[in-house]
TORVODREN-899784 format. One record per residue (C-alpha): y, z, x; residue number from 0. Coordinates in nm, 2 decimals. Each point is the difference from the previous one (the first is absolute). Layout:
TORVODREN-899784
ATOM       c2       c3       c1   zami
ATOM        Y        Z        X    NUM
...
***
This chain:
TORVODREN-899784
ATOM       c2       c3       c1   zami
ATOM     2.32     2.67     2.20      0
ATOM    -0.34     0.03    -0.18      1
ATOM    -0.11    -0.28    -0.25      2
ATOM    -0.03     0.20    -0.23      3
ATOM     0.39     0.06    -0.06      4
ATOM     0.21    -0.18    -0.22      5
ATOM     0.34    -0.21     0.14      6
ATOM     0.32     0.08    -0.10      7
ATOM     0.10    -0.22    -0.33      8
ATOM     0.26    -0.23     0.15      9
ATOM     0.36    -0.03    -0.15     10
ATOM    -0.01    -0.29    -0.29     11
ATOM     0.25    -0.13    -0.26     12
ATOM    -0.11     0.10    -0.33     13
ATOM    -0.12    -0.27    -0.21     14
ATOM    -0.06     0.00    -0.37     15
ATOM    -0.38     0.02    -0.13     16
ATOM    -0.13    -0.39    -0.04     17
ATOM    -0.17    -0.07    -0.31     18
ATOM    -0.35    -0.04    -0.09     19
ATOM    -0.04    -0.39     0.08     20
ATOM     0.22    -0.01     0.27     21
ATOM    -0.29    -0.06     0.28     22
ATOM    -0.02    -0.32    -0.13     23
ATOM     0.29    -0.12     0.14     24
ATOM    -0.14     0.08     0.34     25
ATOM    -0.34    -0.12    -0.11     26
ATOM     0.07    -0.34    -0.04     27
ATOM     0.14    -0.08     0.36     28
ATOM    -0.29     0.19     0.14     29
ATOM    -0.24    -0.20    -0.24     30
ATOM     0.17    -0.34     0.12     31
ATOM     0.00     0.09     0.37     32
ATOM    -0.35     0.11     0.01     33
ATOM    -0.07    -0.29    -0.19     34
ATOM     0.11    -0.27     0.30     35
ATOM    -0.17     0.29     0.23     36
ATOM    -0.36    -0.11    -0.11     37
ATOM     0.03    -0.35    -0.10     38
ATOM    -0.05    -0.14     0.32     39
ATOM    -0.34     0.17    -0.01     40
ATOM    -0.22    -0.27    -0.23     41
ATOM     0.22    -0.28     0.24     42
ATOM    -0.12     0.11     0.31     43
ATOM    -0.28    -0.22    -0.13     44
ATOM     0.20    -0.33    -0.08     45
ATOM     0.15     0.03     0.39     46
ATOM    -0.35     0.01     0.15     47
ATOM    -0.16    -0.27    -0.19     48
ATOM     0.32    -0.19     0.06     49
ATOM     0.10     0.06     0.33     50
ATOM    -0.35     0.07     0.14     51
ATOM     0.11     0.34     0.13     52
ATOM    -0.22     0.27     0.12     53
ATOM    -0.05     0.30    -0.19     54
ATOM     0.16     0.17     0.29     55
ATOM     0.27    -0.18    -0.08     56
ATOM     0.04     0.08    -0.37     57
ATOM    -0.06     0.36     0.05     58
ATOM     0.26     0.03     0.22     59
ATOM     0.23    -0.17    -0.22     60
ATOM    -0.10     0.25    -0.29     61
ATOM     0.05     0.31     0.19     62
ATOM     0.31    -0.13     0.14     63
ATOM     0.23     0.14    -0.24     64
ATOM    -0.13     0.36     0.07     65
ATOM     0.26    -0.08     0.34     66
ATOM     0.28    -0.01    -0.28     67
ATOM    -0.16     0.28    -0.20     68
ATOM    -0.01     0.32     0.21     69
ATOM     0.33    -0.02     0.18     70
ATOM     0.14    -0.06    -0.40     71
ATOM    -0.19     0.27    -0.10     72
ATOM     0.06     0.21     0.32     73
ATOM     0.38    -0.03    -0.01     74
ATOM     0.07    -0.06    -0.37     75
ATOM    -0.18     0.27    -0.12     76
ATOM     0.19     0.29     0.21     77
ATOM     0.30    -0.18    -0.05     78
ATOM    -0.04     0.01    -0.37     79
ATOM     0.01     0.39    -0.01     80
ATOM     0.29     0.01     0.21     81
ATOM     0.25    -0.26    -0.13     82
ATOM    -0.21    -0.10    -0.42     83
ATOM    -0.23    -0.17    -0.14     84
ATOM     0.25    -0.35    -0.09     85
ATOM     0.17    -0.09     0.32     86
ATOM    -0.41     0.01     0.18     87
ATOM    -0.14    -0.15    -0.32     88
ATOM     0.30    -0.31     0.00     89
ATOM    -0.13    -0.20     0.24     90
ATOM    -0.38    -0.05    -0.10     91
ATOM     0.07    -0.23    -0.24     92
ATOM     0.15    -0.23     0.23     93
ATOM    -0.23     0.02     0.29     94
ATOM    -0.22    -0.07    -0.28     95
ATOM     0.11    -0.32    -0.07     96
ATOM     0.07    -0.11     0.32     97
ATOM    -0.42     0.07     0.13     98
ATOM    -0.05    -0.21    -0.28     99
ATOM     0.22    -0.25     0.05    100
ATOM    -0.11    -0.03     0.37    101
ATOM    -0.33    -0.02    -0.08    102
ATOM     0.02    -0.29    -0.24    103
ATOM     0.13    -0.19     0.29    104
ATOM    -0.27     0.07     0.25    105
ATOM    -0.34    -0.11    -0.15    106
ATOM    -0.11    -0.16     0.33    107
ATOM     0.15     0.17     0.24    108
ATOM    -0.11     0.38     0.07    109
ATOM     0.30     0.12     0.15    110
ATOM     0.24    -0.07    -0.28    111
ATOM    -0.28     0.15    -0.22    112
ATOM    -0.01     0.29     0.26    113
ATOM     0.40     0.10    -0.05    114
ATOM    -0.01    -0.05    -0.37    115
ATOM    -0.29     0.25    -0.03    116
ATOM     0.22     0.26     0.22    117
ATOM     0.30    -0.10    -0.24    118
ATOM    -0.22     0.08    -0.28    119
ATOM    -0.16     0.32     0.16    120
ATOM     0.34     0.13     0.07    121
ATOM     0.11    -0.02    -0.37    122
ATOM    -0.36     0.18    -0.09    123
ATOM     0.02     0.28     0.22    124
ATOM     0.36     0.09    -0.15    125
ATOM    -0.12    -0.05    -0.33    126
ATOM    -0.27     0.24     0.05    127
ATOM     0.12     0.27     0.21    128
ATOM     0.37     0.01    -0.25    129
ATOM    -0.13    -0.17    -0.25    130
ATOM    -0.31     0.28    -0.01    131
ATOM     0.24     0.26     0.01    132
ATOM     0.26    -0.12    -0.23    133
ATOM    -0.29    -0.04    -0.29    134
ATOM    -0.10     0.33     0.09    135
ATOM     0.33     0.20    -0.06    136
ATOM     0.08    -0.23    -0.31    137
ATOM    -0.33     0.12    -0.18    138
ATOM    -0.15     0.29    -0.16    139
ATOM    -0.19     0.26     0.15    140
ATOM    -0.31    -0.13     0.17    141
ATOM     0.00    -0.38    -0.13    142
ATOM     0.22    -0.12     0.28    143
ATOM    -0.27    -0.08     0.26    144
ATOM    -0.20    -0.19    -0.28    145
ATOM     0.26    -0.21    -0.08    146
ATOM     0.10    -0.10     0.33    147
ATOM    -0.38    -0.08     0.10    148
ATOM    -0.05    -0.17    -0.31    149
ATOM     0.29    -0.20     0.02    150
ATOM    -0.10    -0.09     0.37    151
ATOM    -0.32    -0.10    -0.08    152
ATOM     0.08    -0.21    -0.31    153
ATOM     0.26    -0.21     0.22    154
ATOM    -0.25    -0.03     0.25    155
ATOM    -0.28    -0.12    -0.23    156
ATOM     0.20    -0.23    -0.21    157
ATOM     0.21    -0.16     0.27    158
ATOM    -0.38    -0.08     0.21    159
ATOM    -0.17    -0.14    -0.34    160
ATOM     0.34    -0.23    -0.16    161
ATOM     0.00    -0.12     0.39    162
ATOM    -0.34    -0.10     0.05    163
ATOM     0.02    -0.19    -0.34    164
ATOM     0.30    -0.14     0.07    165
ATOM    -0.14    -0.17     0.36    166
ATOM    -0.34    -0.07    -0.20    167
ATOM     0.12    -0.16    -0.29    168
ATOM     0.35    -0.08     0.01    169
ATOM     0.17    -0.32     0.09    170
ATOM    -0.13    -0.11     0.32    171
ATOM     0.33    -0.12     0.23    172
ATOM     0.14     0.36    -0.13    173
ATOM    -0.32     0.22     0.04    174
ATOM     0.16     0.17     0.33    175
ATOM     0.32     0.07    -0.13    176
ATOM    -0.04     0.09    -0.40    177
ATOM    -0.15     0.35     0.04    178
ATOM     0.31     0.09     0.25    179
ATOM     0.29    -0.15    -0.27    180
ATOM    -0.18     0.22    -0.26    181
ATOM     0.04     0.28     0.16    182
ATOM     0.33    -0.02     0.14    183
ATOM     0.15    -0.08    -0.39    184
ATOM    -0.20     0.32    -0.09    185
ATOM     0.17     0.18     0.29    186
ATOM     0.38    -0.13    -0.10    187
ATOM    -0.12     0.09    -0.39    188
ATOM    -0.09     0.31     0.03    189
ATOM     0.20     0.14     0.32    190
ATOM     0.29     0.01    -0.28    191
ATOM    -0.10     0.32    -0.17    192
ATOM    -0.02     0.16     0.32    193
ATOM     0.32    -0.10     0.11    194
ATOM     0.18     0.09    -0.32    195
ATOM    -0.14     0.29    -0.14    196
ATOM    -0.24     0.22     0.22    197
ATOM     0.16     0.33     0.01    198
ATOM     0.01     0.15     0.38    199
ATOM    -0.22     0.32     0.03    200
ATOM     0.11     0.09     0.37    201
ATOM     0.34    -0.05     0.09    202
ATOM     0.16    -0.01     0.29    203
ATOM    -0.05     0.31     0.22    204
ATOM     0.32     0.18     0.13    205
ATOM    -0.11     0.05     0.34    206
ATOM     0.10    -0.06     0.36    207
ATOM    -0.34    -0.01     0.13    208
ATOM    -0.09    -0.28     0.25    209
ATOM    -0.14    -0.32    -0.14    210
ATOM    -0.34     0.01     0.20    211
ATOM    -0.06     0.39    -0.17    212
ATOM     0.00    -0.24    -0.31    213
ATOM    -0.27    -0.18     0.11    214
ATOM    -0.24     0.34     0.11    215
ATOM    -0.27     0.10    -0.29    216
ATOM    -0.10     0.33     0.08    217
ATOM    -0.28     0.06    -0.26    218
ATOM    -0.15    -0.26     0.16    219
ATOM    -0.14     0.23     0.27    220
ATOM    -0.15     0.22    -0.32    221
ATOM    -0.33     0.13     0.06    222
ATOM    -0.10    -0.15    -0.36    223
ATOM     0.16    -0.34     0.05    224
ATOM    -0.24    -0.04     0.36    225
ATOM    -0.31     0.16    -0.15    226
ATOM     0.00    -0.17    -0.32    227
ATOM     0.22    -0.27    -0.05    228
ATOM     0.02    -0.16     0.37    229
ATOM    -0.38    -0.08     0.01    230
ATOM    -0.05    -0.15    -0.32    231
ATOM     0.36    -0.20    -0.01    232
ATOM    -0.17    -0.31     0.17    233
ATOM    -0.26    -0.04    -0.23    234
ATOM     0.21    -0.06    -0.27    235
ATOM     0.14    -0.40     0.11    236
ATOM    -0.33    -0.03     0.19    237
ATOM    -0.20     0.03    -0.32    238
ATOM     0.24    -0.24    -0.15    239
ATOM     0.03    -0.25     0.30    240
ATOM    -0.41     0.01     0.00    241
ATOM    -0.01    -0.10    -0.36    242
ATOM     0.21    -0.33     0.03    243
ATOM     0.07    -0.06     0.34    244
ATOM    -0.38     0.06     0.12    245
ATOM    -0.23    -0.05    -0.27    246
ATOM     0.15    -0.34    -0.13    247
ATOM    -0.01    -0.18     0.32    248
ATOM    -0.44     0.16     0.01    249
ATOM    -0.11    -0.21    -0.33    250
ATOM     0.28    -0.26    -0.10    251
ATOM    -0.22    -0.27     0.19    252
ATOM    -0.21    -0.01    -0.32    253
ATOM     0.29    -0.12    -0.21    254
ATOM     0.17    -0.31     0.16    255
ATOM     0.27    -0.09    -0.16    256
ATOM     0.09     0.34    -0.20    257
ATOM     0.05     0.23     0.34    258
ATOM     0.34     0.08    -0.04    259
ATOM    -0.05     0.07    -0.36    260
ATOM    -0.31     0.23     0.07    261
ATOM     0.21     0.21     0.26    262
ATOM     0.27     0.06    -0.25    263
ATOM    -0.29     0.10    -0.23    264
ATOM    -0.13     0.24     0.23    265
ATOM     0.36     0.17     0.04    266
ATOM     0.06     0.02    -0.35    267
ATOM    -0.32     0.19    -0.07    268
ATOM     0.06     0.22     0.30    269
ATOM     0.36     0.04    -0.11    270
ATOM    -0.06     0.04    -0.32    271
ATOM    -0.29     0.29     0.07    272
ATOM     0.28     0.17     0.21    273
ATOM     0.22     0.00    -0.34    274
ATOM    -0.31     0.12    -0.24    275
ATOM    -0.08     0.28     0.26    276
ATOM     0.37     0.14     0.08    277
ATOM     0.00     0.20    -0.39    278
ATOM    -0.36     0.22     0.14    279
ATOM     0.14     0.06     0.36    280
ATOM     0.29     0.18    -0.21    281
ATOM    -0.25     0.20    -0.19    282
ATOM    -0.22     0.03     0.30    283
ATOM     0.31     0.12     0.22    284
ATOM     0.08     0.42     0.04    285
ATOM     0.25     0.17     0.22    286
ATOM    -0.30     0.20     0.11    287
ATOM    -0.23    -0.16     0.17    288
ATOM    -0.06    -0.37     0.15    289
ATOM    -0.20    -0.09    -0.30    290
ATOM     0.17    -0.33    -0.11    291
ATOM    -0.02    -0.13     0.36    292
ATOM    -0.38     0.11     0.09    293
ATOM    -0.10    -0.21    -0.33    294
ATOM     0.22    -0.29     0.12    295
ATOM    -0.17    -0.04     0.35    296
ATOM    -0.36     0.09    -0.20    297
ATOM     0.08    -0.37    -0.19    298
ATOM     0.08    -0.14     0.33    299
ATOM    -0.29     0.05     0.11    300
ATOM    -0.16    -0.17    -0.24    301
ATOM     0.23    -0.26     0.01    302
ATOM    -0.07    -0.08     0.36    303
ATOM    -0.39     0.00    -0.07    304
ATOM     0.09    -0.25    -0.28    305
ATOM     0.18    -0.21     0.26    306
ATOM    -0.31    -0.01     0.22    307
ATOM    -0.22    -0.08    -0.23    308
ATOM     0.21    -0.30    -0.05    309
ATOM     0.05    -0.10     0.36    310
ATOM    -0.37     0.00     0.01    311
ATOM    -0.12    -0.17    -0.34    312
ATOM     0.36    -0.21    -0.02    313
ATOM    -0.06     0.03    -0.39    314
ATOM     0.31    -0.10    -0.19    315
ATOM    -0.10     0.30    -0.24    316
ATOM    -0.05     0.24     0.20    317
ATOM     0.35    -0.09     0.16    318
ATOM     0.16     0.06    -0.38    319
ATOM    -0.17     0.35     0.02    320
ATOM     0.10     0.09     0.37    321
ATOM     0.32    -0.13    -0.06    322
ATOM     0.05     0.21    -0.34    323
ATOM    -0.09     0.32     0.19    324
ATOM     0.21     0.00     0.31    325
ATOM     0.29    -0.08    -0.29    326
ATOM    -0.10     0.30    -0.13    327
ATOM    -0.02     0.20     0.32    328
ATOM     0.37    -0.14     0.07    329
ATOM     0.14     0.12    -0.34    330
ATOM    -0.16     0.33     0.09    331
ATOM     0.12     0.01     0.33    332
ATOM     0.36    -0.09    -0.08    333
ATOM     0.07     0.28    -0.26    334
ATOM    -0.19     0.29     0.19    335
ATOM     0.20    -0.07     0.27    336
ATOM     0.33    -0.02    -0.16    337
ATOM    -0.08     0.32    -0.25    338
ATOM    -0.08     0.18     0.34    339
ATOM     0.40    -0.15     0.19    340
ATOM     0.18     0.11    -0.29    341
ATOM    -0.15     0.33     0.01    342
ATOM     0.06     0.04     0.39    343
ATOM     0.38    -0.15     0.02    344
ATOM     0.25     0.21    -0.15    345
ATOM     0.25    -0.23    -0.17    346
ATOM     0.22     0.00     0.35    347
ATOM    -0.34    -0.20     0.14    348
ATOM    -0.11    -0.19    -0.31    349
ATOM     0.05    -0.36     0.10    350
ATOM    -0.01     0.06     0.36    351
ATOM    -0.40     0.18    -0.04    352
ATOM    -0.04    -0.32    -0.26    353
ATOM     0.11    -0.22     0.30    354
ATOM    -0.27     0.14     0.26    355
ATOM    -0.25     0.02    -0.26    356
ATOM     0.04    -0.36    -0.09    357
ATOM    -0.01    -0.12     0.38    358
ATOM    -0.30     0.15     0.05    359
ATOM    -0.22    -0.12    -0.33    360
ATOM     0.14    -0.42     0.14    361
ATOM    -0.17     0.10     0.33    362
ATOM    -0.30    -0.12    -0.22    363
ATOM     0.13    -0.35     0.01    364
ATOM    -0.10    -0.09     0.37    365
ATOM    -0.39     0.10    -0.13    366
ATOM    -0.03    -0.39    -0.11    367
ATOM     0.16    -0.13     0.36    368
ATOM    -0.17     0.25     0.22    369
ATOM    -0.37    -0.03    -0.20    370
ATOM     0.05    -0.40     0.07    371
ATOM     0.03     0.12     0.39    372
ATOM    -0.31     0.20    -0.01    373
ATOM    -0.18    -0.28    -0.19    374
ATOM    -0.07    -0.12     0.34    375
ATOM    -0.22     0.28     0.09    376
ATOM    -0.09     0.13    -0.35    377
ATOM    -0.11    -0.14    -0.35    378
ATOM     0.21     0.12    -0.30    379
ATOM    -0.29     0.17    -0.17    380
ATOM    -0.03     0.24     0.33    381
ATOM     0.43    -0.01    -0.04    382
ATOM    -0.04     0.17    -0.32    383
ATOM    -0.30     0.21     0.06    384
ATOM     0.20     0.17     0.29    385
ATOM     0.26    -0.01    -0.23    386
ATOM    -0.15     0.25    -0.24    387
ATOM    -0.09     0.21     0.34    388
ATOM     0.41     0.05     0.05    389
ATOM     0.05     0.03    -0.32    390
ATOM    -0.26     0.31    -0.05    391
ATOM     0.17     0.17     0.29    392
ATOM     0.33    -0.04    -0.09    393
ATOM    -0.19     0.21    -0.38    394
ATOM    -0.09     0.26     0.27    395
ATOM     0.34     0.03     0.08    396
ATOM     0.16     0.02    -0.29    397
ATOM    -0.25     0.25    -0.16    398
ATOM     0.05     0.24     0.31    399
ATOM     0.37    -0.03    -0.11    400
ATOM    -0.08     0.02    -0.39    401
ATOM     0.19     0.34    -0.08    402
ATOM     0.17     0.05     0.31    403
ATOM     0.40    -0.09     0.13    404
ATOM     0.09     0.06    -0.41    405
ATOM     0.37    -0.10    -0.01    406
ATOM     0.18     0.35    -0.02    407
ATOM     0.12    -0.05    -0.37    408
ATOM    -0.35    -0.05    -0.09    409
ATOM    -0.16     0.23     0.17    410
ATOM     0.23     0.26    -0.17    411
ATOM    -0.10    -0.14    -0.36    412
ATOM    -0.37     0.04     0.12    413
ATOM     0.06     0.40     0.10    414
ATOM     0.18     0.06    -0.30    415
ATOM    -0.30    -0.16    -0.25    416
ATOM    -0.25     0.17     0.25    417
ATOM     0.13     0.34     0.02    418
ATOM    -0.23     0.31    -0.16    419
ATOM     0.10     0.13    -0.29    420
ATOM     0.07     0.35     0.02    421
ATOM    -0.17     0.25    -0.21    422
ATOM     0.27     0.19    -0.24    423
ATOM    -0.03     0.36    -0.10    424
ATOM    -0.10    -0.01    -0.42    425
ATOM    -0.09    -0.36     0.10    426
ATOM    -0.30    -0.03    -0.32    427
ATOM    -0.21    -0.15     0.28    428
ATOM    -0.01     0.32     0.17    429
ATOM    -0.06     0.21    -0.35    430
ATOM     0.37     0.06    -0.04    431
ATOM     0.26    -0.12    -0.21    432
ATOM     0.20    -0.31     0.04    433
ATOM     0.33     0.09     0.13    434
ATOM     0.32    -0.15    -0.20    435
***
């Protein structure tokens, strides 16, 4: 079957239209969960200098949780459109909770840190492939993949700088443990909306199909989704994992004392970029053409110049800029890519294309743990430069694809607007009269 043609709609139990501010309710777990998703970021810090780890070390331990992400993602988001959006979104909340309360227990001892960060991964991919999804259906027109980015990114950027303060300032026999109680009371407060009043959007399908067909995501294989959003998908994590994974660890040495608070810094300004930016990748984006995505990797290029600059000056202010555009290049990243998924997947394939989507941008988290295996054999300034080399030819790519591969509903909307218009007899353009 081509690409190009559209899956039958599935059989559903009708549901009632939610209301305006229902999203929120879904919001707030995925706000929570993302939150204890990213706060182990500015700690990573607090282990080495306590433990005297390697960086190996804690980059392994923060792309750890990507092992609990994708299968989340890869089975809970197929799942979703087969059985709703509840029964796959119920148990986030407590895998949430239970990453956290693991890693509160393993502060010097990397395996127990290890399991809690798959714990924690597994409640963020379910969050974000259903959660994505659910947010999606429960909004208006077109504002559904802002609002699940932005909610994303907000968790991500609030949980990494309340954390890092927390370790930096707060009482010392509790400074590995506090930022992991907070988050878990925030994940009990505001799991209860969810749980109570979240209206289901997909219901249960009334099919005899086997289980593993569940689990199959056909658009996946559409010639848009490889051209376009399969090459720059990695880029979006790596751009964030660069900014406060990699860049912290270059210049903290010039602030002893203050490194854990300086690497939350960094993540809330490249956090907090990614927020700013997500409103102008919505205006940027059009069903057309690949024009949202060409200008996100254009900033990521810059961003990755910006890095190496700072690998090879080590200036703490030129780590605030590099760090503020790779934010940016994330934010831009994140919502090209969804505004292109949600145009490919049909709603039979929403959460399942979410899914593969979202496995493919945390790829960029091993770019901190394999760039400290190169680092052997390479500086990170040449890291960076090469970099910007992958990164123009993944441009190339994408701009071969630009208007190519249109999902079939869109390309239909594009020959309508496009179409001639026919002269009429008596048209006055032609000298004749204007028919009635």
């Amino acid at each position: 079957m081509s690409d190009t043609m559209s899956d039958p709609e599935p059989t559903s139990i009708p549901h009632p239209a939610p209301g305006p501010h229902a999203w929120l309710a879904v919001a707030g777990t995925f706000f929570t969960v993302a939150w204890g998703g990213n706060e182990f970021t500015p700690l990573l810090k607090m282990y080495q200098l306590n433990g005297g780890w390697s960086a190996q070390i804690v980059n392994v331990l923060l792309g750890a949780y990507v092992l609990g992400i994708i299968p989340a993602l890869l089975i809970g988001g197929p799942l979703s459109d087969r059985y709703g959006r509840r029964p796959l979104m119920a148990p986030a909340p407590v895998f949430g909770v239970l990453g956290s309360a693991v890693l509160a227990m393993g502060a010097d001892n990397p395996a127990i840190l290890f399991l809690g960060r798959m714990f924690s991964g597994l409640a963020l991919g379910l969050v974000m492939a259903v959660g994505t999804s659910w947010i999606k259906e429960l909004s208006e027109s077109g504002a559904g993949a802002r609002r699940a980015s932005t909610t994303l990114t907000v968790g991500f950027g609030l949980g990494a700088a309340v954390a890092g303060a927390l370790a930096e300032w707060g009482p010392a026999p509790l400074r590995a443990v506090l930022p992991y109680l907070v988050n878990i009371a925030l994940i009990v407060l505001l799991a209860i909306p969810m749980y109570a009043s979240a209206p289901e959007t997909r219901r249960r399908q009334q099919t005899t199909a086997p289980l593993l067909s569940a689990l199959k995501v056909p658009k996946a294989m559409h010639k848009r989704f490889l051209f376009v959003v399969l090459p720059m998908a990695p880029w979006v994590f790596g751009c964030a994992a660069s900014a406060y994974a990699i860049i912290p660890n270059l210049v903290s040495a010039d602030l002893p004392g203050y490194e854990i608070a300086f690497s939350a810094l960094l993540c809330l300004i490249a956090l907090s970029a990614g927020v700013a930016v997500q409103p102008l990748a919505k205006r940027l984006d059009s069903p057309r053409s690949a024009r949202a995505t060409g200008v996100a990797l254009g900033v990521t290029l810059i961003g990755l110049a910006a890095a190496a600059l700072t690998a090879a000056t080590l200036n703490l202010w030129f780590s605030l800029v590099a760090a503020a555009l790779l934010g940016a290049a994330y934010g831009l990243l994140l919502v090209s890519g969804l505004q292109e998924v949600q145009r490919i997947a049909g709603p039979k394939d929403l959460a399942g294309l979410t899914a593969v989507y979202y496995s493919l941008t945390y790829l960029g988290f091993f770019i901190p743990a394999v760039l400290a295996l190169l680092n052997r054999y390479a500086t990170y300034t040449q890291m960076f430069l090469g970099g910007t080399i992958v990164c123009l030819l993944t441009l190339l790519v994408v701009g071969l694809a630009w208007s190519k591969h249109l999902p079939r509903a869109v390309r239909t909307i594009t020959q309508a607007i496009t179409l001639p218009i026919r002269t009429v007899p008596g048209d006055r353009r032609k000298g004749g009269k204007q028919p009635r």
